[in-house]
mmCIF file of the N, C-alpha and C atoms, coordinates in Angstrom:
data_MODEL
# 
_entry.id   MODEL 
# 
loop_
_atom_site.group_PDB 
_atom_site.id 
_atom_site.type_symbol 
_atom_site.label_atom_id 
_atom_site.label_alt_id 
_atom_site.label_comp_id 
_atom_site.label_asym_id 
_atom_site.label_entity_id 
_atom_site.label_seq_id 
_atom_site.pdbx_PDB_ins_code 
_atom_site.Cartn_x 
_atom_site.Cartn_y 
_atom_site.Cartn_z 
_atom_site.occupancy 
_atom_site.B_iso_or_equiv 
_atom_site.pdbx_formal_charge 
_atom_site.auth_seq_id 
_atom_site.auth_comp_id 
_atom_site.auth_asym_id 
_atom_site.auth_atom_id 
_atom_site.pdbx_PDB_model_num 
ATOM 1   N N  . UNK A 1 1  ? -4.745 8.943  -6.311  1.00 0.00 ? 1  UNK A N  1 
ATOM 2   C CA . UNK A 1 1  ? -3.368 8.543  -6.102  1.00 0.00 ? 1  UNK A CA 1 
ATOM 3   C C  . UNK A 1 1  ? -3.249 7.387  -5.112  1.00 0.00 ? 1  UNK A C  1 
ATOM 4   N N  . UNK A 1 2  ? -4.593 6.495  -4.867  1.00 0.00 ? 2  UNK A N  1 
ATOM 5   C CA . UNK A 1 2  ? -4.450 6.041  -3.930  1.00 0.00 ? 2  UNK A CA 1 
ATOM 6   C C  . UNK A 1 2  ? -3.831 4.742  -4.396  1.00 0.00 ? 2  UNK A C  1 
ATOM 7   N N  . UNK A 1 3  ? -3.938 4.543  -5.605  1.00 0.00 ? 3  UNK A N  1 
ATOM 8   C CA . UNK A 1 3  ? -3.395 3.047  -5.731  1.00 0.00 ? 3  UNK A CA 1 
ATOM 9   C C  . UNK A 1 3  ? -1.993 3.235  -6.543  1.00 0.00 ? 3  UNK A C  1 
ATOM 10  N N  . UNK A 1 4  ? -1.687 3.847  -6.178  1.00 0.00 ? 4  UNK A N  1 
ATOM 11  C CA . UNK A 1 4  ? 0.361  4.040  -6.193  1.00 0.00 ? 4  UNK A CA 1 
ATOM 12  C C  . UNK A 1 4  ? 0.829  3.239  -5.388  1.00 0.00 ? 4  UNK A C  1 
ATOM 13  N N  . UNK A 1 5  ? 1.706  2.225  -6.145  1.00 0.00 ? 5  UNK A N  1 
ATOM 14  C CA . UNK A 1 5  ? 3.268  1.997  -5.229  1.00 0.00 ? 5  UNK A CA 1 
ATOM 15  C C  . UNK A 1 5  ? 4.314  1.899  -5.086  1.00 0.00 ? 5  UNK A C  1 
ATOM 16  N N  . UNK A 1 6  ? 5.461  1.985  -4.458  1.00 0.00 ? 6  UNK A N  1 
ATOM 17  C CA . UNK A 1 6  ? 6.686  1.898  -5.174  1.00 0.00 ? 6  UNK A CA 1 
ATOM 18  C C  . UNK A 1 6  ? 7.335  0.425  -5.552  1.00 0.00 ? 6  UNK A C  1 
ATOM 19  N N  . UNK A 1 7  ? 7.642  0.397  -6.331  1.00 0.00 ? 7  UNK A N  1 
ATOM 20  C CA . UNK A 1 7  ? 8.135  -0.399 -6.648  1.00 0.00 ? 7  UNK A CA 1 
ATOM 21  C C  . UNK A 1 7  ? 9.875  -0.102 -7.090  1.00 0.00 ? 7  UNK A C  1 
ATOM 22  N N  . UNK A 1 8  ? 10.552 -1.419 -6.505  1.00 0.00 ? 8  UNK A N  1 
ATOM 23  C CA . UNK A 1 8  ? 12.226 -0.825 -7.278  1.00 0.00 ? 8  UNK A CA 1 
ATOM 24  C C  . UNK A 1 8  ? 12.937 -2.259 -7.531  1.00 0.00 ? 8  UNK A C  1 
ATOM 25  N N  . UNK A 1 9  ? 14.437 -1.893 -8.281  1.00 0.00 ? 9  UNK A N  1 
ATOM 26  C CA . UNK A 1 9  ? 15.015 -2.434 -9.091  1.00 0.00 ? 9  UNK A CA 1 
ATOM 27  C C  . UNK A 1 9  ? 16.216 -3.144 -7.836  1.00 0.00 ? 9  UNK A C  1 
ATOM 28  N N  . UNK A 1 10 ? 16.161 -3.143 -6.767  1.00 0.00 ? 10 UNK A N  1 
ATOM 29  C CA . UNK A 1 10 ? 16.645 -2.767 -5.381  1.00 0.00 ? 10 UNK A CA 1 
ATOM 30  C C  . UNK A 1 10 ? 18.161 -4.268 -6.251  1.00 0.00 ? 10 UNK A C  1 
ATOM 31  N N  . UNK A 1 11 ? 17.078 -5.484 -5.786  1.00 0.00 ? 11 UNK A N  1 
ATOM 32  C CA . UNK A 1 11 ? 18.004 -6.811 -6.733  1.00 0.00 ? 11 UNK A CA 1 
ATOM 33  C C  . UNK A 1 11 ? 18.716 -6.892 -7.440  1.00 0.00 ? 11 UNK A C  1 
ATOM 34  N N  . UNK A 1 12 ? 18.217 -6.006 -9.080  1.00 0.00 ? 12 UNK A N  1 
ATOM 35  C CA . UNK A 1 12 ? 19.114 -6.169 -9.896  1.00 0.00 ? 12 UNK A CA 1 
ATOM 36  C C  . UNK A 1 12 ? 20.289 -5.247 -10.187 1.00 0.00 ? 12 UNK A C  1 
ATOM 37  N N  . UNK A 1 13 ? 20.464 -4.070 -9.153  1.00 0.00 ? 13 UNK A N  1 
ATOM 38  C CA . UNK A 1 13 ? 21.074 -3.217 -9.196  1.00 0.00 ? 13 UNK A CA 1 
ATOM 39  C C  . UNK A 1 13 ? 22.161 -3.904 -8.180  1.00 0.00 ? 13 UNK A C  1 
ATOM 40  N N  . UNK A 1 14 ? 21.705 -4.587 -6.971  1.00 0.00 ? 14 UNK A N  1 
ATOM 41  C CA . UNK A 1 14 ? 22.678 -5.291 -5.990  1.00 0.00 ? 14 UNK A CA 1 
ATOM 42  C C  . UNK A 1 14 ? 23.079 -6.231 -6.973  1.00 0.00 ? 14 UNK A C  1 
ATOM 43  N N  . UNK A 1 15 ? 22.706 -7.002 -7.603  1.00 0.00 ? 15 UNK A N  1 
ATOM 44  C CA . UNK A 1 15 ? 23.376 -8.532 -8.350  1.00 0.00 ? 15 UNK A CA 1 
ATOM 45  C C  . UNK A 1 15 ? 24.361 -7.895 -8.956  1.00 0.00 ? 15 UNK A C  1 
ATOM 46  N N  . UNK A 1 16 ? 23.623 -6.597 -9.962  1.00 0.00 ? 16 UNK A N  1 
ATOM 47  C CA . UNK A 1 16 ? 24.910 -6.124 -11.340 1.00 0.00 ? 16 UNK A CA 1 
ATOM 48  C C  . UNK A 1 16 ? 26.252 -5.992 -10.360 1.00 0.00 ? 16 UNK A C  1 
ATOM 49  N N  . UNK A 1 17 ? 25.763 -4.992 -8.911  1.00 0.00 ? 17 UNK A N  1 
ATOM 50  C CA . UNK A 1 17 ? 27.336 -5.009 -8.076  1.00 0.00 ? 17 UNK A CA 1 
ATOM 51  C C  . UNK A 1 17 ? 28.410 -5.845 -7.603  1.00 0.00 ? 17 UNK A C  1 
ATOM 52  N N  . UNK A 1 18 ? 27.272 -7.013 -7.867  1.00 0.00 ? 18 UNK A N  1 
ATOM 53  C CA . UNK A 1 18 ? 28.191 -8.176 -7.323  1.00 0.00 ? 18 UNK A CA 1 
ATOM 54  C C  . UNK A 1 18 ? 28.081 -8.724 -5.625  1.00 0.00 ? 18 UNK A C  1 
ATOM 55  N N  . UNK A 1 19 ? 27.031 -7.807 -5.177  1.00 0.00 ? 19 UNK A N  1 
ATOM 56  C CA . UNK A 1 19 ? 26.548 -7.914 -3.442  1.00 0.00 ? 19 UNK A CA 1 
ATOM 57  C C  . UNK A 1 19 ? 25.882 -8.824 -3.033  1.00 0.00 ? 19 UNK A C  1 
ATOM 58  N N  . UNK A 1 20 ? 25.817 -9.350 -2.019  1.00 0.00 ? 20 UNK A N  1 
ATOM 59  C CA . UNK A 1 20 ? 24.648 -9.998 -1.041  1.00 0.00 ? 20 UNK A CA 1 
ATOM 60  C C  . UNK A 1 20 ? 24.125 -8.932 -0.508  1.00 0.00 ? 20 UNK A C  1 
ATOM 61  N N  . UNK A 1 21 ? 22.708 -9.400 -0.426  1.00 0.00 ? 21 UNK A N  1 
ATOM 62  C CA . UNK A 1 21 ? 22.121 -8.731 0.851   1.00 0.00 ? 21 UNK A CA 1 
ATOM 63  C C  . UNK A 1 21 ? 22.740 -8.434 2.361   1.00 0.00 ? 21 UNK A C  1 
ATOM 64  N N  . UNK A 1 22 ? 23.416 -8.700 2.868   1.00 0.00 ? 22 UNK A N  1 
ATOM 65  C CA . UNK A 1 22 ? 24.058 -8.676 3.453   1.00 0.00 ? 22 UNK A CA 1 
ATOM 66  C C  . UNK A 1 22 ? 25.391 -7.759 3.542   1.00 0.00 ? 22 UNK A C  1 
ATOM 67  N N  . UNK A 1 23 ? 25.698 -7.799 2.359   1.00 0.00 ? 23 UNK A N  1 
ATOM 68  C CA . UNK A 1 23 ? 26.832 -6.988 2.022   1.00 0.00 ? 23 UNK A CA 1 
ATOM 69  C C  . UNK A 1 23 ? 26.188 -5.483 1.721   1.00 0.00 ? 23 UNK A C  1 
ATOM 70  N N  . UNK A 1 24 ? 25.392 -5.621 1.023   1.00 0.00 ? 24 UNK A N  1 
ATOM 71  C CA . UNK A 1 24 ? 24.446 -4.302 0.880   1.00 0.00 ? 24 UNK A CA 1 
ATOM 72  C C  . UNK A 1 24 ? 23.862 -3.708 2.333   1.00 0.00 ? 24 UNK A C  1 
ATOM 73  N N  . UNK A 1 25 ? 23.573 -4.853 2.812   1.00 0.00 ? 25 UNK A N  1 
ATOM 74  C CA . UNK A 1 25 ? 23.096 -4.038 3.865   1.00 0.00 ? 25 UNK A CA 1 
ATOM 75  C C  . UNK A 1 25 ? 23.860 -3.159 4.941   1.00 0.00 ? 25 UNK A C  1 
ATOM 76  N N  . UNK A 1 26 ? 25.400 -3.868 5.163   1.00 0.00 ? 26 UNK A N  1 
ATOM 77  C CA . UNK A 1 26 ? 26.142 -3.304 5.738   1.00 0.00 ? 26 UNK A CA 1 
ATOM 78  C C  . UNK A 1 26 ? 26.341 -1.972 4.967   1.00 0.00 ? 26 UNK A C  1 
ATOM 79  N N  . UNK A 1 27 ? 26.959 -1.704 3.715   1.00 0.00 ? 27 UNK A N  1 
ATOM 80  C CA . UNK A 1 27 ? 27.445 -0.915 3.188   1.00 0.00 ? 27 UNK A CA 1 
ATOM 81  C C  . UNK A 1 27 ? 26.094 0.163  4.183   1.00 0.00 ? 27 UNK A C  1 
ATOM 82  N N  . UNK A 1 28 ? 24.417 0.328  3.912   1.00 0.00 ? 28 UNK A N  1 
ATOM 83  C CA . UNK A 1 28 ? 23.730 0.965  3.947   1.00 0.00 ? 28 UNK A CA 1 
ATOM 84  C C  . UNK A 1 28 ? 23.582 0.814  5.373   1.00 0.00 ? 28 UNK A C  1 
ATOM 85  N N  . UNK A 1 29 ? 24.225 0.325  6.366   1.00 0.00 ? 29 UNK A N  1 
ATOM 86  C CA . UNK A 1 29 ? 23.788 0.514  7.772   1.00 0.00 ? 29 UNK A CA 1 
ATOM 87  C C  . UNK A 1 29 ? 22.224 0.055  8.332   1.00 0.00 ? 29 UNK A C  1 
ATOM 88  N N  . UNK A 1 30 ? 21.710 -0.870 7.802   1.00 0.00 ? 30 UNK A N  1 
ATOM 89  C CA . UNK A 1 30 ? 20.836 -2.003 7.760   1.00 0.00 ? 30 UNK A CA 1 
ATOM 90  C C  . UNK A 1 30 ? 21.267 -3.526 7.819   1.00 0.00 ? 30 UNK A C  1 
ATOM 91  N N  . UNK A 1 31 ? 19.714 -4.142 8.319   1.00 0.00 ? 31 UNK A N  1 
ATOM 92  C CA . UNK A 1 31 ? 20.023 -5.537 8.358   1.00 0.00 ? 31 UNK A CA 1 
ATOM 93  C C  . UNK A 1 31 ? 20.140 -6.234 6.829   1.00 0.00 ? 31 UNK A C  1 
ATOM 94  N N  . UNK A 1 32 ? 20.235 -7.299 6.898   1.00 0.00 ? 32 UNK A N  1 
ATOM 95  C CA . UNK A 1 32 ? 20.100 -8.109 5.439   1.00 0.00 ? 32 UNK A CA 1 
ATOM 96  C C  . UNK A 1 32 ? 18.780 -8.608 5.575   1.00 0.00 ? 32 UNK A C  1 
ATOM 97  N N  . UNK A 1 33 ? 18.066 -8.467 6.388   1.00 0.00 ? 33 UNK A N  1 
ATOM 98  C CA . UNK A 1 33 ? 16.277 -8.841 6.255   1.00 0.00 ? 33 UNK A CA 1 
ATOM 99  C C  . UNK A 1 33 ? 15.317 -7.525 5.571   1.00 0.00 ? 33 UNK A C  1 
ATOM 100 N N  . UNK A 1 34 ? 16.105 -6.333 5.937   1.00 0.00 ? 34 UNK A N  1 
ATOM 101 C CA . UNK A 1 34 ? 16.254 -5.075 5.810   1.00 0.00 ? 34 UNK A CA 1 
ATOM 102 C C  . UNK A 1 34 ? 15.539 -5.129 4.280   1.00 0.00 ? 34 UNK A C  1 
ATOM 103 N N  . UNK A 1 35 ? 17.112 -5.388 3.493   1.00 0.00 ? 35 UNK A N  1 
ATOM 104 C CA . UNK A 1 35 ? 17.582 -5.344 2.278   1.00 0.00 ? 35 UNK A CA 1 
ATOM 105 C C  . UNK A 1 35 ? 16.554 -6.529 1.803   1.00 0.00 ? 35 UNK A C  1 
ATOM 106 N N  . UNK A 1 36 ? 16.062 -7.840 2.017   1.00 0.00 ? 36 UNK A N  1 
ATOM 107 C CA . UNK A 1 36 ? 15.299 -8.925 1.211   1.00 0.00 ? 36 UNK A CA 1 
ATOM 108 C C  . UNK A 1 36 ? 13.595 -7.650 1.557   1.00 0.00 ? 36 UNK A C  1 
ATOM 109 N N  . UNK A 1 37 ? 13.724 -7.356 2.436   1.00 0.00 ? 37 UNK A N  1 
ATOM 110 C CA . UNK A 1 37 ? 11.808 -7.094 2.544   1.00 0.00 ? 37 UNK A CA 1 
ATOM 111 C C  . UNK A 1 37 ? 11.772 -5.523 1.362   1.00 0.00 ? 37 UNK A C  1 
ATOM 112 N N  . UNK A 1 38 ? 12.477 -5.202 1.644   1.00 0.00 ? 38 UNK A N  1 
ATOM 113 C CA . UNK A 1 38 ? 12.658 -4.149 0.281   1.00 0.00 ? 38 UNK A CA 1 
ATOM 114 C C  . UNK A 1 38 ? 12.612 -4.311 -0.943  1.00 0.00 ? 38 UNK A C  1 
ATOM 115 N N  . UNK A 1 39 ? 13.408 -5.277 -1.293  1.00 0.00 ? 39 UNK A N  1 
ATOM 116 C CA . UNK A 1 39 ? 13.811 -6.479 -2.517  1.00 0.00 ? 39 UNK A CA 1 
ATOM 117 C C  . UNK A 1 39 ? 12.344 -7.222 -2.875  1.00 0.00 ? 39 UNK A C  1 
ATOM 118 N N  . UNK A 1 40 ? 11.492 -7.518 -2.326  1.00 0.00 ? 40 UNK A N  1 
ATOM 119 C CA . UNK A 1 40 ? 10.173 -8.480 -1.934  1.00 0.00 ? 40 UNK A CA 1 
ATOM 120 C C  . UNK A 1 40 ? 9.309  -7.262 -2.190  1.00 0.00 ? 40 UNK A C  1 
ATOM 121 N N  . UNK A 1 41 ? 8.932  -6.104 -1.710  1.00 0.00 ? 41 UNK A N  1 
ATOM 122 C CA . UNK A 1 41 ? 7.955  -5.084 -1.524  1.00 0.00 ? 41 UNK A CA 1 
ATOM 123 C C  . UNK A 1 41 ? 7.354  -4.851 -0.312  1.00 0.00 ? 41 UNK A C  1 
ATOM 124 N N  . UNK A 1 42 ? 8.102  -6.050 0.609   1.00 0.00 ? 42 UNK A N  1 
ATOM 125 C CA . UNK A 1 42 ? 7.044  -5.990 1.863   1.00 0.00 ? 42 UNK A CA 1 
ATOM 126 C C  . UNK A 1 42 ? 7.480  -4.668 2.799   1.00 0.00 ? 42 UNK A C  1 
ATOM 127 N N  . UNK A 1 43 ? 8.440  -4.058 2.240   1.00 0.00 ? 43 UNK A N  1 
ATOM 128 C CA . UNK A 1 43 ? 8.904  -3.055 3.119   1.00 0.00 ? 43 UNK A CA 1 
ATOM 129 C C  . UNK A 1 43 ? 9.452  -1.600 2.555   1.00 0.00 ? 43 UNK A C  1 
ATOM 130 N N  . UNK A 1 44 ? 8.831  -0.487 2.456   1.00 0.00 ? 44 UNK A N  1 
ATOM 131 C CA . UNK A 1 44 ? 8.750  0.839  1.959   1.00 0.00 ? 44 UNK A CA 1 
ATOM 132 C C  . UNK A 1 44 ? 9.901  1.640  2.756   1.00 0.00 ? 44 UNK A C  1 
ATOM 133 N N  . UNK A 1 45 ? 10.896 1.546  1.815   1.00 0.00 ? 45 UNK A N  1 
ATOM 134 C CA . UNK A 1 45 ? 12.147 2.941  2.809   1.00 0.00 ? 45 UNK A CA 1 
ATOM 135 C C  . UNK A 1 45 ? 11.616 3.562  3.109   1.00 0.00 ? 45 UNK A C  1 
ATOM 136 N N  . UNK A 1 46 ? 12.333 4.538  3.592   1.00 0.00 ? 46 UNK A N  1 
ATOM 137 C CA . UNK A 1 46 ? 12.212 5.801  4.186   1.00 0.00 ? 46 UNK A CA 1 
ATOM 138 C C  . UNK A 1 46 ? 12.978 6.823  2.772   1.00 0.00 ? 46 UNK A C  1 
ATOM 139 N N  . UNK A 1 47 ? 12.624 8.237  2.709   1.00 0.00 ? 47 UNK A N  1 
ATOM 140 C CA . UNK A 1 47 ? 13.081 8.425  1.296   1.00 0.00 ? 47 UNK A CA 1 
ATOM 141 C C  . UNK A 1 47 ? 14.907 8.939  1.786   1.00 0.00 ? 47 UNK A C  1 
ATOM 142 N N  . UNK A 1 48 ? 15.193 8.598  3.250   1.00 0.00 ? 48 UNK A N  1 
ATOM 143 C CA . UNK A 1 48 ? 16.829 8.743  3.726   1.00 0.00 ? 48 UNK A CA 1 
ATOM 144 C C  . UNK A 1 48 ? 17.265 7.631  3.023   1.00 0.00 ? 48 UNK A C  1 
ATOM 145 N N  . UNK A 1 49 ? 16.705 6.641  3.209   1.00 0.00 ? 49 UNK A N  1 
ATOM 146 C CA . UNK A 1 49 ? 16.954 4.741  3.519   1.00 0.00 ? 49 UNK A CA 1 
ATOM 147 C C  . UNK A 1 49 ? 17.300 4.890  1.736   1.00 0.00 ? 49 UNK A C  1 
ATOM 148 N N  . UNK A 1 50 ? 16.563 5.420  0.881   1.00 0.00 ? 50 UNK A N  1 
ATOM 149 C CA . UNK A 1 50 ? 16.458 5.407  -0.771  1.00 0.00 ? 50 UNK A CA 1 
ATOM 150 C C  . UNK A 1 50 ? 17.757 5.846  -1.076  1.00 0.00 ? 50 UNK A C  1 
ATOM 151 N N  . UNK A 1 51 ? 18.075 6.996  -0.609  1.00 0.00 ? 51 UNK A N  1 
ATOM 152 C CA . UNK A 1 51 ? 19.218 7.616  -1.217  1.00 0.00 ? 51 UNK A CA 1 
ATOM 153 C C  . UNK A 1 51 ? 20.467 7.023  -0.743  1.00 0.00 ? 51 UNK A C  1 
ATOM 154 N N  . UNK A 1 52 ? 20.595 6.661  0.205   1.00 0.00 ? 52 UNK A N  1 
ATOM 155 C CA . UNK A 1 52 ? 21.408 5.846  0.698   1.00 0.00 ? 52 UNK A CA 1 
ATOM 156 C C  . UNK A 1 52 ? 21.724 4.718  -0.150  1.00 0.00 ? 52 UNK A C  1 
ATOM 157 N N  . UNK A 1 53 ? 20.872 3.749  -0.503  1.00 0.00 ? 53 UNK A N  1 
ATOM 158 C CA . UNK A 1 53 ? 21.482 2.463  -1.283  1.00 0.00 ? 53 UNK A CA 1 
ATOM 159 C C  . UNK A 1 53 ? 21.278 2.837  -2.346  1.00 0.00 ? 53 UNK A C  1 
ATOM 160 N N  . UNK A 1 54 ? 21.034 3.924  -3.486  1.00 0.00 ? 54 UNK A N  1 
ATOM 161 C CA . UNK A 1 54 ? 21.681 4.541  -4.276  1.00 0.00 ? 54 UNK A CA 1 
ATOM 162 C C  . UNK A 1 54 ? 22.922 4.862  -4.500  1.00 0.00 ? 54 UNK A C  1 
ATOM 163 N N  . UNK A 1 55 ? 23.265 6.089  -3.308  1.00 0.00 ? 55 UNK A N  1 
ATOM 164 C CA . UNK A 1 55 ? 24.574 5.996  -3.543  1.00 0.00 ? 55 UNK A CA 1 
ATOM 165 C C  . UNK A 1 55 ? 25.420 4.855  -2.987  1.00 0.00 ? 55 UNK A C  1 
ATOM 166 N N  . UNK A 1 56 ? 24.821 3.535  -2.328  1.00 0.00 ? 56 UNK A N  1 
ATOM 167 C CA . UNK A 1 56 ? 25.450 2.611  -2.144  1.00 0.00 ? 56 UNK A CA 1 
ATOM 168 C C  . UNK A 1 56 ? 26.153 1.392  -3.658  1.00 0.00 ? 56 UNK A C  1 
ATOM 169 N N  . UNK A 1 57 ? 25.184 1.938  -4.302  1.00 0.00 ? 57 UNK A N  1 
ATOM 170 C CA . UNK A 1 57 ? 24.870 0.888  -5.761  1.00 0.00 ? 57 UNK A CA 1 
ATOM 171 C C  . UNK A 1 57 ? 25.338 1.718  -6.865  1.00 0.00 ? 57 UNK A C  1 
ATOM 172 N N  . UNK A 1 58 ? 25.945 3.170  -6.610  1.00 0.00 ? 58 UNK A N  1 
ATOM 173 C CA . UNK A 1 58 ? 26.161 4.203  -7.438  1.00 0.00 ? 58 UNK A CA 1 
ATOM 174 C C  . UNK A 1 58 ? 25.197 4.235  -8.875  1.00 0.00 ? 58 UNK A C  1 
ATOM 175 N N  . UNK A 1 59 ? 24.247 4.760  -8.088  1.00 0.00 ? 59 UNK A N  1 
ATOM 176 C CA . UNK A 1 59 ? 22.635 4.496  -9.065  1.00 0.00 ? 59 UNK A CA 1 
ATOM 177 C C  . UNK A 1 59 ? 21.455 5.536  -8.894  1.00 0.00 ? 59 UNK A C  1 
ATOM 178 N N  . UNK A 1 60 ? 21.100 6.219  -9.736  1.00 0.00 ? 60 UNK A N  1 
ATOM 179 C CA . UNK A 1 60 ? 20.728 7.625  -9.502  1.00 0.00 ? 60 UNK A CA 1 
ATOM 180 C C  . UNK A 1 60 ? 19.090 6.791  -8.919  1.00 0.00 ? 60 UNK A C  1 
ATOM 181 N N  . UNK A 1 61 ? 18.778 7.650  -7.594  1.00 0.00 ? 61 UNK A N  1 
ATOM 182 C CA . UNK A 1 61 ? 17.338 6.562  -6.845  1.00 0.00 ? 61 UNK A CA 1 
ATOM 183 C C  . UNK A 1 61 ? 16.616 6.980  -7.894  1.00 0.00 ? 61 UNK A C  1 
ATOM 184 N N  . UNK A 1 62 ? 16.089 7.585  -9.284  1.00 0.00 ? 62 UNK A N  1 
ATOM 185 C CA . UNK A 1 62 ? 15.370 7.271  -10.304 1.00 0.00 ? 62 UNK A CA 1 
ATOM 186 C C  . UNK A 1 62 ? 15.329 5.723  -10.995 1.00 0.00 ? 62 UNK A C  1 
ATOM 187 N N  . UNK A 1 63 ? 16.373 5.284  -10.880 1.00 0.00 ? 63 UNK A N  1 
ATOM 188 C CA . UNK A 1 63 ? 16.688 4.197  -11.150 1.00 0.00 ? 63 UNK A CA 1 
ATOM 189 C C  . UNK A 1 63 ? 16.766 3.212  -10.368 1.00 0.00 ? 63 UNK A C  1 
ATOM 190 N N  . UNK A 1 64 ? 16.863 3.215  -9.180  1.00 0.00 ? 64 UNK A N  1 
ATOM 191 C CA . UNK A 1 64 ? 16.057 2.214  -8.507  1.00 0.00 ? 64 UNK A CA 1 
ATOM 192 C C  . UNK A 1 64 ? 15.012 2.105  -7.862  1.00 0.00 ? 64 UNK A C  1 
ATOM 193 N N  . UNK A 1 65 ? 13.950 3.335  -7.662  1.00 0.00 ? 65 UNK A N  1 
ATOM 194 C CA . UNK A 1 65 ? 12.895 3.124  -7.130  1.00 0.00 ? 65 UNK A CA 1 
ATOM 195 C C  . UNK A 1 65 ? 11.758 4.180  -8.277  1.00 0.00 ? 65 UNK A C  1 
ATOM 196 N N  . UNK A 1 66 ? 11.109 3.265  -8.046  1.00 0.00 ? 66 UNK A N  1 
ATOM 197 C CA . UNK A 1 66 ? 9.840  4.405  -9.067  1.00 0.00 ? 66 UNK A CA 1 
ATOM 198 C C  . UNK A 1 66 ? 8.254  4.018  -8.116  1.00 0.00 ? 66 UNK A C  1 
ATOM 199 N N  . UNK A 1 67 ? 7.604  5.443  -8.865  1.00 0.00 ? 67 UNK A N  1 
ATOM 200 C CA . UNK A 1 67 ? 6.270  4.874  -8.770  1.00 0.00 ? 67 UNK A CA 1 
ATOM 201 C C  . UNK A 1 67 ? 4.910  4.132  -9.658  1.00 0.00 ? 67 UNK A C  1 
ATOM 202 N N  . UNK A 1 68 ? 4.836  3.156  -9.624  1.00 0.00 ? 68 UNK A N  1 
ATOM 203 C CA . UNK A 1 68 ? 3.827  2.604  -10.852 1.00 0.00 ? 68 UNK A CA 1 
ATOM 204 C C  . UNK A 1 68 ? 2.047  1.940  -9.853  1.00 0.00 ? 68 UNK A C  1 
ATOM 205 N N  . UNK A 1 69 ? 1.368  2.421  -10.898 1.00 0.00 ? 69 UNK A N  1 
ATOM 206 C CA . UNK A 1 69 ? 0.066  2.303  -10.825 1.00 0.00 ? 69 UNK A CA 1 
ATOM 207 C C  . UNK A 1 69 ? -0.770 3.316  -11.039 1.00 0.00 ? 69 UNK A C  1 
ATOM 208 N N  . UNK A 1 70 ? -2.096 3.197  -10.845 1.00 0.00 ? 70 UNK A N  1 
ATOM 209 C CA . UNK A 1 70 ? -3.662 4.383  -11.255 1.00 0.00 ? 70 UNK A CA 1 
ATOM 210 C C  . UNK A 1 70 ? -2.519 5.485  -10.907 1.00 0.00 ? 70 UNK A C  1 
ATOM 211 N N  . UNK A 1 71 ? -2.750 6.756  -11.317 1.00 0.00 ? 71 UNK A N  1 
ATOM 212 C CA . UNK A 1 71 ? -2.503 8.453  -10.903 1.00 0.00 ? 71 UNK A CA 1 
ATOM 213 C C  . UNK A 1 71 ? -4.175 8.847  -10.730 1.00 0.00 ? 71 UNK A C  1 
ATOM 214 N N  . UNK A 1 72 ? -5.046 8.321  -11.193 1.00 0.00 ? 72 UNK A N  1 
ATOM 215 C CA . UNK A 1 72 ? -6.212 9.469  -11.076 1.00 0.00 ? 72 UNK A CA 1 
ATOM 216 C C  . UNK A 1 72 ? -7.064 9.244  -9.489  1.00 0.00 ? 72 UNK A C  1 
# 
């Protein structure tokens, strides 16, 4: 399981809303550098931080965050 990562839809779920980073980030009580390093991969929520801009994006966190790569 070691080469799992998450990966998410973080962008296109903010664009469909109509948000900035910025705007997202407020809604979620984060910065807007916050919201781009998330957006980028360089930065792994917390699984609080997930559910949060879910229900910020009204978006079940299946749908914006997954895990892809090896399982064995």
């Amino acid at each position: 399981m070691r080469n799992l990562k998450l990966v998410n839809r973080l962008k296109v779920g903010r664009a469909e809303r109509g948000l900035t980073q910025a705007e997202l980030g407020r809604l979620a009580g984060v910065t807007r550098q916050t919201i781009s390093s998330i957006e980028n991969g360089e930065f792994v929520p917390s699984a609080l931080l997930a559910f949060i801009l879910a229900k910020c994006l009204e978006m079940p966190v299946e749908q914006l965050f997954r895990l892809e790569g090896d399982e064995s």
